[in-house]
N, C-alpha and C positions, 0 to 999 in steps of 0.2 A: 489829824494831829493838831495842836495848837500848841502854842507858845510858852514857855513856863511861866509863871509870873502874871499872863495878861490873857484870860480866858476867853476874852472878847476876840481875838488875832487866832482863829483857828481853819483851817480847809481839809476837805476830801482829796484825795490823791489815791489813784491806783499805782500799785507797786508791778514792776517789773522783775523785777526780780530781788529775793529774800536769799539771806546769810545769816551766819552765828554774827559776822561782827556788824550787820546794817541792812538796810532796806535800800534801792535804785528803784526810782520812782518815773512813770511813765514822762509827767512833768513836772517842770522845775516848783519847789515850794516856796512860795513869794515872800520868804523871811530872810534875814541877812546871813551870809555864813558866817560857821562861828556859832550862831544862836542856838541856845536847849529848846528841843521839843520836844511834848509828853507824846506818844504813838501808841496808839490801839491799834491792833489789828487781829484777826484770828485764821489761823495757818486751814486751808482745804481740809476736810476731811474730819477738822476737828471741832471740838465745842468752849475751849476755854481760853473767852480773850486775853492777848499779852499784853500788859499794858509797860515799856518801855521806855528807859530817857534816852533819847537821841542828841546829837548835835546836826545841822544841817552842813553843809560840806560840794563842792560844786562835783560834778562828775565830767570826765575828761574832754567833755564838747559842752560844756557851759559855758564857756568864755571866762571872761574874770567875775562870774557870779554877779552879773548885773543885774537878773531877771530871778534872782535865788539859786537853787542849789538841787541836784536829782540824787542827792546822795544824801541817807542819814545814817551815821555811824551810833550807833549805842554804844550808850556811857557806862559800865559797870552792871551790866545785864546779868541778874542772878540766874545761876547755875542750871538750873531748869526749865528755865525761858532757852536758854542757850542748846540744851539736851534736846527740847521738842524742834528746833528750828533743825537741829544737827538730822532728828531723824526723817522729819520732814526734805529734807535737801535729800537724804542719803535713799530714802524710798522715789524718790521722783528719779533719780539717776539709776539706780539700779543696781546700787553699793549694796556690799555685804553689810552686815549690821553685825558687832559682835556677839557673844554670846551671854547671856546671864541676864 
């Protein structure tokens, strides 16, 4: 991920776990919360990276975000960025998928 704005401000980070509305990251992303990050990343199984606007955001044992933030929410994530994470989640758990 790096920073919006400052391409030079960017790190690797494994995720923990992925959703339609954001990515929980192993550990903290050393940006301030609050901040846009652009996030690449490509779901198991598949071939077409997502490239994604986040905001950084602390997750509930970060403390007051001194150390940054294990939580990015996506900002306004188009509709099939959103559909491949949906099926992606729904096939790792064991959900039925609709039909069509």
């Amino acid at each position: 991920m790096r920073v919006v704005g400052d391409a030079d401000r960017r790190v690797f980070r494994l995720a923990a776990a992925v959703g339609e509305d954001g990515i929980r990251l192993e550990r903290p992303a050393p940006f301030e919360l609050g901040r846009p990050v652009d996030v690449r990343f490509v779901l198991p199984d598949a071939t077409e990276v997502l490239s994604l606007r986040a905001e950084v955001a602390p997750a509930e044992d970060d403390g007051e975000g001194e150390h940054g933030g294990r939580e990015l929410t996506f900002v306004a994530a188009p509709s099939e960025a959103r559909q491949a994470i949906h099926r992606y989640v729904a096939a790792r758990l064991g959900l039925p998928t609709p039909l069509g």
